[in-house]
N, C-alpha and C positions, 0 to 999 in steps of 0.2 A: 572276207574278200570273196567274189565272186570267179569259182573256176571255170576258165572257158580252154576246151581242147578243142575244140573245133566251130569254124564261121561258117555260114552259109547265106547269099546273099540271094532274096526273090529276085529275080532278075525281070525286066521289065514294070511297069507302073503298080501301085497297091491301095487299096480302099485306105487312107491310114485313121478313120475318123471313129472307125469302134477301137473296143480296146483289148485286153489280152484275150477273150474270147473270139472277139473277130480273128486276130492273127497266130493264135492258137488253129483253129477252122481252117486257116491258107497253109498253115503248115503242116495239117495233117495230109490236105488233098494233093498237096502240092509237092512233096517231100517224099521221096521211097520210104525212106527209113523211118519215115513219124518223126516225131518227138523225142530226141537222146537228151538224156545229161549233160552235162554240161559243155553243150553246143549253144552257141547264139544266133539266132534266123534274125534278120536285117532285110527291113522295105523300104520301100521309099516312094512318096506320092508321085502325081504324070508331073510336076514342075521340078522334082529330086530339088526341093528345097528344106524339104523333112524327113527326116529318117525316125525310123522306131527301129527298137533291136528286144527281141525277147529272147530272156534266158530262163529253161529249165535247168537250177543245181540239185535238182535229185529228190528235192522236198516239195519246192513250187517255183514259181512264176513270176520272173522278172519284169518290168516293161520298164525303158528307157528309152525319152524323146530326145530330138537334137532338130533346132531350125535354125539357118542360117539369116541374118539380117540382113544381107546383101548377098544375090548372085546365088548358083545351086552346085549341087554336088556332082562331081565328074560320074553319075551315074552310069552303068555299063548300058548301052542302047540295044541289046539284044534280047529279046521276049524269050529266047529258049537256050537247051544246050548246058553247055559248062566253058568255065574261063579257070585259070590259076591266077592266085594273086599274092605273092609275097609278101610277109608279115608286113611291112616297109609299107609298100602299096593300100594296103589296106588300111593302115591309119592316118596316110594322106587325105584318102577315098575319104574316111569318116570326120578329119580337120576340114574337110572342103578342097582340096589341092587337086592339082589335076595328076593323078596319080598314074596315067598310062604314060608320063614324062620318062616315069621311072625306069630303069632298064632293068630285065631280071639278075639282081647281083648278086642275091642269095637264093639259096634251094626255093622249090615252089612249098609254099605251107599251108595254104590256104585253101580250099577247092571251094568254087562257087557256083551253083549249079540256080 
């Protein structure tokens, strides 16, 4: 099983058409911290009808697709910054739900920058 202690979401639009090189590249430039272990970076195309998520666990390089057949992802519409999103939240975000329904009912666990 794959361990993830921490999400990070690109926030606004992503090239998703290369693959763990390309989004390897946005998360070095684009991330203070580079590359940790077992953290997972999440983009999402300008329609947020597809998401990828890559996870470094400490040896190499995950990539996982997800597109929706109908309708898009409640993507967060802000190109910069940071949002919190409660674990809850977060897995609406990636079922397709509209996740800012949510109210925050548990601790913030998630930082999305």
């Amino acid at each position: 099983m794959i361990r993830i202690e921490a999400v990070w979401l690109a926030l606004g639009a992503s090239d998703l058409r290369g693959g763990i090189d390309t989004l390897l590249a946005q998360v070095v430039r684009g991330f203070a911290l580079g590359v940790q272990a077992h953290h997972a970076y999440v983009f999402a195309n300008r329609r947020a009808d597809r998401l990828k998520v890559l996870v470094y666990d400490g040896t190499g390089m995950w990539l996982c697709t997800r597109r929706l057949q109908a309708g898009s992802f409640a993507w967060p519409r802000q190109d910069r910054g940071s949002l919190n999103l409660t674990r809850e939240q977060f897995y609406w975000l990636v079922a397709g739900l509209p996740w800012q329904r949510l109210g925050a009912r548990e601790p913030q666990s998630i930082t999305v920058v």
